[in-house]
C-alpha positions as CSV (number, residue, x, y, z in Angstrom):
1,X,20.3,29.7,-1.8
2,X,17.1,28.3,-0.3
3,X,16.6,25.9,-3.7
4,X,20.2,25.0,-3.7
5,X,19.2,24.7,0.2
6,X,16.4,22.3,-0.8
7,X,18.3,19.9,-3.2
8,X,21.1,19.7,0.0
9,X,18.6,18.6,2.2
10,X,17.2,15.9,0.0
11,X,20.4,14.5,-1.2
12,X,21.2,13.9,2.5
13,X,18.6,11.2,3.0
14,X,19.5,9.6,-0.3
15,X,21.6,7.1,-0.5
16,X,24.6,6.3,-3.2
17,X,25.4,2.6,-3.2
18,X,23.9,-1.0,-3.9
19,X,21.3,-2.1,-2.6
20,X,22.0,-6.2,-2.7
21,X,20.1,-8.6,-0.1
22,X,19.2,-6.3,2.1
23,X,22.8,-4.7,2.4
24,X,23.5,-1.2,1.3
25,X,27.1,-1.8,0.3
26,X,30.0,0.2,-2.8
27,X,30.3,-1.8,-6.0
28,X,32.2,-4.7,-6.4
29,X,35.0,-2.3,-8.2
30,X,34.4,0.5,-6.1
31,X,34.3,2.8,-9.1
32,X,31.5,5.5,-8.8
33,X,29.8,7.5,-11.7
34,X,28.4,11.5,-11.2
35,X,25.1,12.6,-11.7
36,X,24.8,15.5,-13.1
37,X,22.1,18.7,-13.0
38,X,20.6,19.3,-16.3
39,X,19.6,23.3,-15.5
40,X,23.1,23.8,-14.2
41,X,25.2,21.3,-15.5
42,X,27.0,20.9,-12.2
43,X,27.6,17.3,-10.2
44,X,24.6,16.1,-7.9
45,X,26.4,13.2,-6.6
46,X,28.4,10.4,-7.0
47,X,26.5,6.9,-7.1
48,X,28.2,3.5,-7.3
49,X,29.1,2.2,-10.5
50,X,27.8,-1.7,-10.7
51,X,29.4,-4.2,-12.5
52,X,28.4,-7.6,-13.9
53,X,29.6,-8.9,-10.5
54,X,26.7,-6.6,-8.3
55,X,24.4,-8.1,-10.5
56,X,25.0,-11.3,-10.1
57,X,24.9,-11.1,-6.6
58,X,21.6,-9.1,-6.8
59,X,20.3,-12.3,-8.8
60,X,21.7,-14.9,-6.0
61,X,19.6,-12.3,-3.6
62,X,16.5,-12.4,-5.6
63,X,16.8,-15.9,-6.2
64,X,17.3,-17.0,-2.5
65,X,14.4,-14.8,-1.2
66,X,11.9,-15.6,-4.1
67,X,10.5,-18.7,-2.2
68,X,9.9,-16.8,0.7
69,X,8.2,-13.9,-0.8
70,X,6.0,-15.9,-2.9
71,X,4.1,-18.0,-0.2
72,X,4.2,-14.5,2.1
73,X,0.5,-14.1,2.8
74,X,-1.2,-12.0,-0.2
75,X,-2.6,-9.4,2.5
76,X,1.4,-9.1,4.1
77,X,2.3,-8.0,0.5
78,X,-0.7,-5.7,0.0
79,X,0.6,-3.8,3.5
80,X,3.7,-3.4,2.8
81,X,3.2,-1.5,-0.2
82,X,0.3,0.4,1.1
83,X,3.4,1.4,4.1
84,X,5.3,2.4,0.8
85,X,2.7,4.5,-0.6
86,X,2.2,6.2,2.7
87,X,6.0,7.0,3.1
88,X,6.4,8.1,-0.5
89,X,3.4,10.7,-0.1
90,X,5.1,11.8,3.4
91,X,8.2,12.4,2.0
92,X,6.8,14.2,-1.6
93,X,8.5,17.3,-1.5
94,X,12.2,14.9,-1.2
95,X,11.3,13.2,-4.1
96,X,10.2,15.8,-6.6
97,X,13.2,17.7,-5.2
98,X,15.4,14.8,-6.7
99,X,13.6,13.9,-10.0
100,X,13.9,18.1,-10.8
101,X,17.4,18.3,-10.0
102,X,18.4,15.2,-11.4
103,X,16.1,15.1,-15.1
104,X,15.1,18.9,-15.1
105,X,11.4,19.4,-15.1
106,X,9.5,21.3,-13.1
107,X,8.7,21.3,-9.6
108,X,5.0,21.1,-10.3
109,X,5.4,18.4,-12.9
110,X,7.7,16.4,-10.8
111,X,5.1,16.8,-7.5
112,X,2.7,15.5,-9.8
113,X,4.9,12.6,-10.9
114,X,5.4,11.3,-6.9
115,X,1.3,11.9,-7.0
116,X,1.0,9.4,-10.3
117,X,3.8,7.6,-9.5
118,X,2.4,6.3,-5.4
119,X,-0.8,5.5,-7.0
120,X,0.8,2.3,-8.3
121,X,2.1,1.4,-5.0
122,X,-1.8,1.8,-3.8
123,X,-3.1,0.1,-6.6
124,X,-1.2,-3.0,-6.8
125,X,-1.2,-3.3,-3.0
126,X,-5.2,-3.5,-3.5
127,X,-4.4,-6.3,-6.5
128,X,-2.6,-8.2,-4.2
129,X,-5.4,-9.1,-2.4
130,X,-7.5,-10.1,-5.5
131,X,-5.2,-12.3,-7.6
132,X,-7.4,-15.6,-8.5
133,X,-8.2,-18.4,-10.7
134,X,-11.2,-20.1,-11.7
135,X,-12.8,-23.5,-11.9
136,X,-15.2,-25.4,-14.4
137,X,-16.1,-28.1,-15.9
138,X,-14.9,-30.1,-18.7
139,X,-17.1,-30.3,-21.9
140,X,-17.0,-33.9,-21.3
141,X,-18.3,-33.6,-17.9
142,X,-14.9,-36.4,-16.7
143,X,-12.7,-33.5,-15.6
144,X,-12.9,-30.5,-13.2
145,X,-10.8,-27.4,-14.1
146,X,-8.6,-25.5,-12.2
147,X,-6.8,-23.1,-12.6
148,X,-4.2,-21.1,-10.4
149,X,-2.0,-17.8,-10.6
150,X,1.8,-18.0,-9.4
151,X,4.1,-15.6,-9.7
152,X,7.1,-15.4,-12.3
153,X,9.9,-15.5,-10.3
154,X,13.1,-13.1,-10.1
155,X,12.6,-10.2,-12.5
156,X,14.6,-7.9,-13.7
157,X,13.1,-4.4,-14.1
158,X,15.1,-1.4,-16.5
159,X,13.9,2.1,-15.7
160,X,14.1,5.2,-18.2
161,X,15.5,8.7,-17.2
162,X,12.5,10.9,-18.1
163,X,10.1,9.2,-15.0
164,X,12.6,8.0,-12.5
165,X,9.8,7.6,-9.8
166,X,6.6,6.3,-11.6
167,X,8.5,3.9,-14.2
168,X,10.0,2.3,-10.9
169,X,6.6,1.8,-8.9
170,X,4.5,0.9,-12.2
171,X,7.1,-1.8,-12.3
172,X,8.2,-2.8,-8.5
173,X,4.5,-2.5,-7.7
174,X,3.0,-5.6,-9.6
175,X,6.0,-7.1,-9.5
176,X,5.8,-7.5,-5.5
177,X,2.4,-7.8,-5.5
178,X,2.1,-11.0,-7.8
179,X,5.0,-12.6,-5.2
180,X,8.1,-12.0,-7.6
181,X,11.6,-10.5,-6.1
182,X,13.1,-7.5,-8.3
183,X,16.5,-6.1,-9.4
184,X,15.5,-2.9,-10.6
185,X,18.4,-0.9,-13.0
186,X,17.8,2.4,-12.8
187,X,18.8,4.9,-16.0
188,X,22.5,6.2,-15.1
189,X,21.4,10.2,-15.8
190,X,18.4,10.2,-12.8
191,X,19.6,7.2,-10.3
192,X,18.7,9.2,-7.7
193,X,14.7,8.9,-7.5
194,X,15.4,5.1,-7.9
195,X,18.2,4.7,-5.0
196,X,15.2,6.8,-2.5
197,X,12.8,5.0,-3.5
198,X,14.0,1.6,-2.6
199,X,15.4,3.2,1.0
200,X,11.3,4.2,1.3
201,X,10.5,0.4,0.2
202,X,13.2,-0.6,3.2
203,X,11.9,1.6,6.0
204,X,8.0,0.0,4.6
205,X,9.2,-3.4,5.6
206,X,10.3,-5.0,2.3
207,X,12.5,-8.0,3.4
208,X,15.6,-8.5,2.5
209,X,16.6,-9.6,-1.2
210,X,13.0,-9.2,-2.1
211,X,14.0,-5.8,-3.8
212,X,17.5,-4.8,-4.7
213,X,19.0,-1.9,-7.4
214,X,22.1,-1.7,-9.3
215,X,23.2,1.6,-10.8
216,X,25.7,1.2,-13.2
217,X,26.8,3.6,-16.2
218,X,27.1,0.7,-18.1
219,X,23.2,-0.8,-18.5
220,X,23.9,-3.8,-20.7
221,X,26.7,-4.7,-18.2
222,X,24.4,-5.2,-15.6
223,X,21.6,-6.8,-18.3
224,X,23.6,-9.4,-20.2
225,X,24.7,-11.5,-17.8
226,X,21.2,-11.0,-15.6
227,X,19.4,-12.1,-18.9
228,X,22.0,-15.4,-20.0
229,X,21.3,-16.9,-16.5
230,X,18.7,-19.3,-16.2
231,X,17.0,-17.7,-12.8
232,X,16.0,-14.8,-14.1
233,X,12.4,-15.1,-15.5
234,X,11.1,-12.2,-16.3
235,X,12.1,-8.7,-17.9
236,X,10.3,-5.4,-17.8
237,X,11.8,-2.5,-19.8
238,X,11.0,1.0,-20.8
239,X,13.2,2.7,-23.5
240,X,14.3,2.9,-26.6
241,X,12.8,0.4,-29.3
242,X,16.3,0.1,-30.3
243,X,17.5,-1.3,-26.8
244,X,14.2,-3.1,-26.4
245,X,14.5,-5.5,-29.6
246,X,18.0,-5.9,-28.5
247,X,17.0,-7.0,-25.1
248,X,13.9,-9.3,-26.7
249,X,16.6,-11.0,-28.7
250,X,19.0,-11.4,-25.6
251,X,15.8,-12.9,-24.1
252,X,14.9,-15.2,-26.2
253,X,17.7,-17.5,-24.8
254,X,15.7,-18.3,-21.8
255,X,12.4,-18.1,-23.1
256,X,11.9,-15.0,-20.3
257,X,8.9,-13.2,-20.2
258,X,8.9,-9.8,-21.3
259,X,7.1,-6.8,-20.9
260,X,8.3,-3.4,-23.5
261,X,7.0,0.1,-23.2
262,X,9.4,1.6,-26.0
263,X,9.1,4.6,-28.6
264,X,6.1,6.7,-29.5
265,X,5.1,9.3,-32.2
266,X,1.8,9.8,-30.7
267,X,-0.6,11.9,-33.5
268,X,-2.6,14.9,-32.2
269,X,-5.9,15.2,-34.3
270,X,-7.8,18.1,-34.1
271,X,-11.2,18.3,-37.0
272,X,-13.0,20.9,-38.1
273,X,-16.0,20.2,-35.5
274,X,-13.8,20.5,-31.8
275,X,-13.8,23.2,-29.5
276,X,-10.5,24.7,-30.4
277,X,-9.8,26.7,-27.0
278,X,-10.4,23.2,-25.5
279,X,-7.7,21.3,-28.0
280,X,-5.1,24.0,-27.9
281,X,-5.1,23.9,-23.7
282,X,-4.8,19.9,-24.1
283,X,-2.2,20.4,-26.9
284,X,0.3,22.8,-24.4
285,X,-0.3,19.7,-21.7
286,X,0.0,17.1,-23.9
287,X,2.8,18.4,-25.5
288,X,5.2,19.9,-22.6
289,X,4.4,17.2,-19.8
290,X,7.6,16.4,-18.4
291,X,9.6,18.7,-20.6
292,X,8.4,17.0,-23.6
293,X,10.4,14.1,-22.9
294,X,8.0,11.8,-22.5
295,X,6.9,8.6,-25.0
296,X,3.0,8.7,-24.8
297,X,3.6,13.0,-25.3
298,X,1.9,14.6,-28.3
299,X,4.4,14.1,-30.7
300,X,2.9,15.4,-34.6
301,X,-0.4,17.9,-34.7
302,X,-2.7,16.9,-37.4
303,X,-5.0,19.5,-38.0
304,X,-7.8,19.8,-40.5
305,X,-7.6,21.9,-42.8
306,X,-10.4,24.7,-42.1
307,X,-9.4,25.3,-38.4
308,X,-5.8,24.7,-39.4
309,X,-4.6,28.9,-38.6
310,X,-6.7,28.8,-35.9
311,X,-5.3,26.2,-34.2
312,X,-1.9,27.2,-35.0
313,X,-2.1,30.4,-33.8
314,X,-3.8,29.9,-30.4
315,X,-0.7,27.3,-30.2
316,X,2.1,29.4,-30.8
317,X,0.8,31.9,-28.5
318,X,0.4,29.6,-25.7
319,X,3.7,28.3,-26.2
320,X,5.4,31.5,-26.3
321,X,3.6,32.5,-23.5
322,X,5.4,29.5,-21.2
323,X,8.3,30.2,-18.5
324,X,11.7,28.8,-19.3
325,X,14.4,28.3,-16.2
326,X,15.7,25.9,-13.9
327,X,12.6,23.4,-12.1
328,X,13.0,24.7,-8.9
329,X,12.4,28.2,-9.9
330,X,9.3,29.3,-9.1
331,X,6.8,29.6,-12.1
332,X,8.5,28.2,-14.5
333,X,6.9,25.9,-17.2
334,X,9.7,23.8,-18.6
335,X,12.7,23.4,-17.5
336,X,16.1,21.9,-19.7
337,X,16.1,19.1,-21.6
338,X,18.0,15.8,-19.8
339,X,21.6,16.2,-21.5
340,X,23.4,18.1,-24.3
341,X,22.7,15.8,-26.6
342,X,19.0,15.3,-26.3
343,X,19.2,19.2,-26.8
344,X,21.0,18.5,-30.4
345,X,18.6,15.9,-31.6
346,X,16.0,18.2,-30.4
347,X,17.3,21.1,-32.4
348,X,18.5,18.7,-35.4
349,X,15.2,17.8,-36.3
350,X,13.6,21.2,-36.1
351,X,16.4,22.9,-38.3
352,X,16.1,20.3,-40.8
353,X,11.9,20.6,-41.2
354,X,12.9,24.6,-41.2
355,X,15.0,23.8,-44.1
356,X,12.5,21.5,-45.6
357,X,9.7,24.5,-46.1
358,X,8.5,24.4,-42.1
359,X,7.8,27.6,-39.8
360,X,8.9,28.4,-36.7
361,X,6.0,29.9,-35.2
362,X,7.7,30.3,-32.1
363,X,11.0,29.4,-30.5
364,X,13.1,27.2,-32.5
365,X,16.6,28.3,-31.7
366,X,18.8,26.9,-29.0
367,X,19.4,29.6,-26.7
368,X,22.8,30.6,-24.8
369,X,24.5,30.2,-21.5
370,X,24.2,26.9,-18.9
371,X,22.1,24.4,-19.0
372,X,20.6,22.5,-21.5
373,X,17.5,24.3,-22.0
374,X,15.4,24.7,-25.3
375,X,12.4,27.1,-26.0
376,X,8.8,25.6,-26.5
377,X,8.5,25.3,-30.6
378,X,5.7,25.3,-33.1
379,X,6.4,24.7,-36.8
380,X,3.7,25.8,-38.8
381,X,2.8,24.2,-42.1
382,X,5.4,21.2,-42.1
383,X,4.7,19.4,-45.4
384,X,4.3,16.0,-45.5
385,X,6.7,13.7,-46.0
386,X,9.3,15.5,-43.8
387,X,11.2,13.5,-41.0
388,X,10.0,15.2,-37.7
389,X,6.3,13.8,-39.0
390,X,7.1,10.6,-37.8
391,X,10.2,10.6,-35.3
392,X,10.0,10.7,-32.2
393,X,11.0,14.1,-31.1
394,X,11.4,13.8,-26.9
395,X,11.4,17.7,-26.7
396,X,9.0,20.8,-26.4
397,X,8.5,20.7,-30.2
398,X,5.1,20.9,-31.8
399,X,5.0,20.3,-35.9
400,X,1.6,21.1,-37.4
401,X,0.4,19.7,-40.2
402,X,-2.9,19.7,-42.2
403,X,-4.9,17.2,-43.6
404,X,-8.4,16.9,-45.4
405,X,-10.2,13.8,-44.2
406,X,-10.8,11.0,-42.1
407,X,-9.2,8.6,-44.6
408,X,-6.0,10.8,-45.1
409,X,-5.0,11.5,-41.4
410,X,-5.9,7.9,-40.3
411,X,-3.3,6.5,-43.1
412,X,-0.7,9.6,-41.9
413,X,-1.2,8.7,-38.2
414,X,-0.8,4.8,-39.1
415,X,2.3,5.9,-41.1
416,X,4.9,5.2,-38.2
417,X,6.6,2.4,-37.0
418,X,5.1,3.2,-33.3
419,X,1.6,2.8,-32.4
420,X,2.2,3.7,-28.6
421,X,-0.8,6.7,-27.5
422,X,-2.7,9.3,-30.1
423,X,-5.1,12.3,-28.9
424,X,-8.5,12.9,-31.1
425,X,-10.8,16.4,-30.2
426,X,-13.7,16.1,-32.2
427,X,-17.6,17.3,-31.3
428,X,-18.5,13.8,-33.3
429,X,-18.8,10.7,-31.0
430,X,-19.2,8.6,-34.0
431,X,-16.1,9.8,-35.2
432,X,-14.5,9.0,-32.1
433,X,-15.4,5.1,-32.3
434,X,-15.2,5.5,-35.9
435,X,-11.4,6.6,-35.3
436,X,-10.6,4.0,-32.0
437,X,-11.5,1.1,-34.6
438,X,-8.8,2.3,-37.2
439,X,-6.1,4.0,-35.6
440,X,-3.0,1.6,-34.6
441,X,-2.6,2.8,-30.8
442,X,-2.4,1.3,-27.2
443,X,-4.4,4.2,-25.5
444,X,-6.7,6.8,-27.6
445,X,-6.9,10.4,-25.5
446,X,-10.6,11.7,-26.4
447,X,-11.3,15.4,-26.1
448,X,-8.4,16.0,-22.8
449,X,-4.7,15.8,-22.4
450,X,-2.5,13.2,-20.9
451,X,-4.7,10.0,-19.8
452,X,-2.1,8.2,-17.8
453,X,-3.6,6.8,-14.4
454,X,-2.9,3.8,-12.3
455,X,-5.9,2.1,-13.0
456,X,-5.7,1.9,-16.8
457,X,-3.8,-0.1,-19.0
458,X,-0.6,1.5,-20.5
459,X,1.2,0.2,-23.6
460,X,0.9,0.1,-27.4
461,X,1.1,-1.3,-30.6
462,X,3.8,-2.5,-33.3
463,X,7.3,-1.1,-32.4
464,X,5.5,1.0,-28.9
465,X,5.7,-2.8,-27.3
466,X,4.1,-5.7,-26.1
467,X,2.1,-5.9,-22.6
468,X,1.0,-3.5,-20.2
469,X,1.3,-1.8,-16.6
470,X,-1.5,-0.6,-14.5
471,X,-5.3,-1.6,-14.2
472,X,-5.7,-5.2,-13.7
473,X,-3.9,-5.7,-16.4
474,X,-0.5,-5.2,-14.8
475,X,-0.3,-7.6,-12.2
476,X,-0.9,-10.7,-14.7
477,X,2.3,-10.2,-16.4
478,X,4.1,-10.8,-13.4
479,X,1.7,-14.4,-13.0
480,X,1.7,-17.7,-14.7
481,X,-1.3,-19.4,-15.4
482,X,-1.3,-23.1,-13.9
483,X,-3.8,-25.4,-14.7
484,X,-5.1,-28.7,-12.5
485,X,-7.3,-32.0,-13.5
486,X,-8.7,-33.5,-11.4
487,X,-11.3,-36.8,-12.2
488,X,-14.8,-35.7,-11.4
């Protein structure tokens, strides 16, 4: 009673409709869609269903207060998302409250996503202050050089389910702090986060048409008609590689610029030489962070060959060790995957490396009753060439595989498609630059877990996407570069 109790009480401050120049307002059809709770598979809420009309309208919003927002002073901007930050942090427990309910993981991991997730708000409202350009001379010594930073304009922003708070602040953050209005879509299984998070952007002091959301069940009926018209400038999505090359094509009308955080397979190397307590406590982090369902997670265990049992064993033994239930339980360690058919892609790909020669060390069965929950899995000796190698699995699945060299697991790592995050735990620091210089990812974990953190660049390589969010990075794909001559 006291965690259904909990979810009542943050539900109540969150709201269901539009958001659409300041307005909270139904959609245009008055349809609604349910959002539904993973652990229990019972309705949340009902959120309003937008059409391509709502985002339309969100575009005329963005578009009328875009002029406005970008000559608002640089330290206005940088306060108003320092107020957002503040408010998010005061109302924490809210938040995680609806990102558990609504995608499933833990209380603990979600409390840490609000933590991760505010820290863009901070950031960016400390880059707002420091955007600048430069100034030089010529060669020729007849012209001096400016150049200036202006923001992109109107931008539509496409969130994933599996980090309904951080995706929207490592997007709304830089976004407002370069001067460019948003429509943010949020993903139609966790709207909720989104739809409180822009009410905690209101109460900051956001004005109106600056920020606005659609939810819709449909996402390309709110992005094709937000991507044909010619006032829209810029797109930011996280996803699917799938959806993102069909969104860069449907870009490529305008000419928009486009940031893409899409699919990982990130490799987890352990060699002979690494502490192996240390890499199997990374590996359980690394691995079960966010249920699994995250794109920079551990995704395939390359261990060498003479610490291979070692390795495998500590890691089974951890995982078997980890508390199943619903998030809000206290204790528990995972909670259920995002929908019933994340669950039977999960559980496809393990029963098909079984059958191709793999071991379940551990879990590896879908279990009964409600909710859409699956046990933490290793496979032990999974031979090469088989499929879960190099898909990505989006689930508490661990395939380990062994491998000789430095040469062989650099050419098995640079095997997939996706070149998004990889993990390395070696005692050899040579190694370790050695390794950075040939593997094909964004971000290179050395020795820890996760390495995700406001401050730093995230993104990746070949079909992982193209830009990145956070550091100082972040804010310059929401700027153009303009350049001035002037005669000396």
């Amino acid at each position: 009673m006291a965690q259904s109790g909990l979810v009542e009480r943050a539900l109540a401050i969150t709201p269901t409709q539009l958001f659409i120049g300041g307005q909270w307002r139904p959609a245009e059809s008055g349809r609604t869609f349910p959002v539904m709770n993973p652990a229990t598979e019972e309705k949340l809420a009902d959120v309003a269903n937008g059409g391509s009309e709502d985002a339309l309208a969100a575009l005329d919003a963005a578009s009328q207060a875009q002029l406005m927002w970008a000559e608002t002073s640089p330290r206005t901007r940088s306060e108003i998302l320092r107020r957002a930050f503040d408010l998010l942090i005061g109302h924490k427990d809210e938040i995680a409250t609806l990102i558990t309910a609504e995608m499933g993981k833990p209380m603990a991991d979600a409390l840490s996503e609000v933590n991760y997730g505010a820290e863009f708000l901070r950031w960016f409202a400390e880059e707002a202050v420091r955007i600048s350009g430069r100034t030089t001379v010529a060669p020729e010594g007849i012209l001096q050089i400016f150049t200036a930073q202006r923001p992109v304009g109107p931008s539509l922003l496409i969130t994933p389910w599996n980090f309904p708070l951080a995706m929207a602040t490592r997007k709304v953050g830089p976004a407002l702090a370069a001067g460019c209005t948003a429509i943010l879509k949020p993903a139609s299984l966790t709207p909720l986060t989104s739809l409180a998070f822009v009410r905690i952007l209101e109460e900051a002091g956001v004005p109106a048409g600056v920020v606005n959301i659609v939810t819709s069940s449909s996402a390309s009926s709110i992005s094709a008609p937000l991507l044909a018209d010619p006032r829209l400038r810029k797109l930011s999505f996280t996803g699917s590689t799938e959806v993102g090359q069909t969104l860069l094509q449907q870009s490529a009308q305008n000419v928009l610029r486009t940031s893409m955080e899409l699919g990982g397979c990130a490799p987890f190397i352990v060699f002979d030489d690494a502490d192996i307590d240390q890499a199997v406590r990374s590996a359980v982090i690394a691995k079960t962070r966010s249920n699994g369902e995250a794109c920079n997670a551990a995704n395939t265990f390359y261990v060498q060959r003479g610490v291979a049992e070692e390795f495998t064993a500590g890691f089974a033994k951890a995982f078997a060790g980890l508390q199943v239930g619903e998030g809000l339980t206290p204790g528990v360690d995972l909670g259920p995957l995002v929908s019933s058919g994340q669950r039977q892609d999960v559980a496809r790909m393990v029963d098909e490396a079984a059958d191709l020669g793999a071991e379940r060390r551990t879990g590896g069965v879908v279990p009964d009753g409600v909710g859409f929950f699956y046990p933490p899995t290793v496979l032990g000796d999974v031979p090469e060439g088989t499929p879960i190698l190099t898909q990505e699995i989006f689930g508490p699945v661990a395939p380990v595989t062994v491998f000789d060299d430095e040469d062989e697991v650099v050419r098995r790592a640079n095997s997939t498609p996706f070149g998004l995050a990889g993990y390395l735990h070696t005692s050899d620091m040579s190694r370790v630059m050695r390794l950075a210089a040939r593997l094909e990812v964004g971000m290179l974990s050395v020795n820890t877990g996760p390495i995700s953190n406001a401050a730093a660049p995230f993104g990746g390589m070949k079909l992982s996407g193209m830009g990145r969010e956070g550091g100082t990075e972040g804010i310059s794909e929401y700027l153009e570069c303009q350049y001035i001559g002037l005669p000396r």
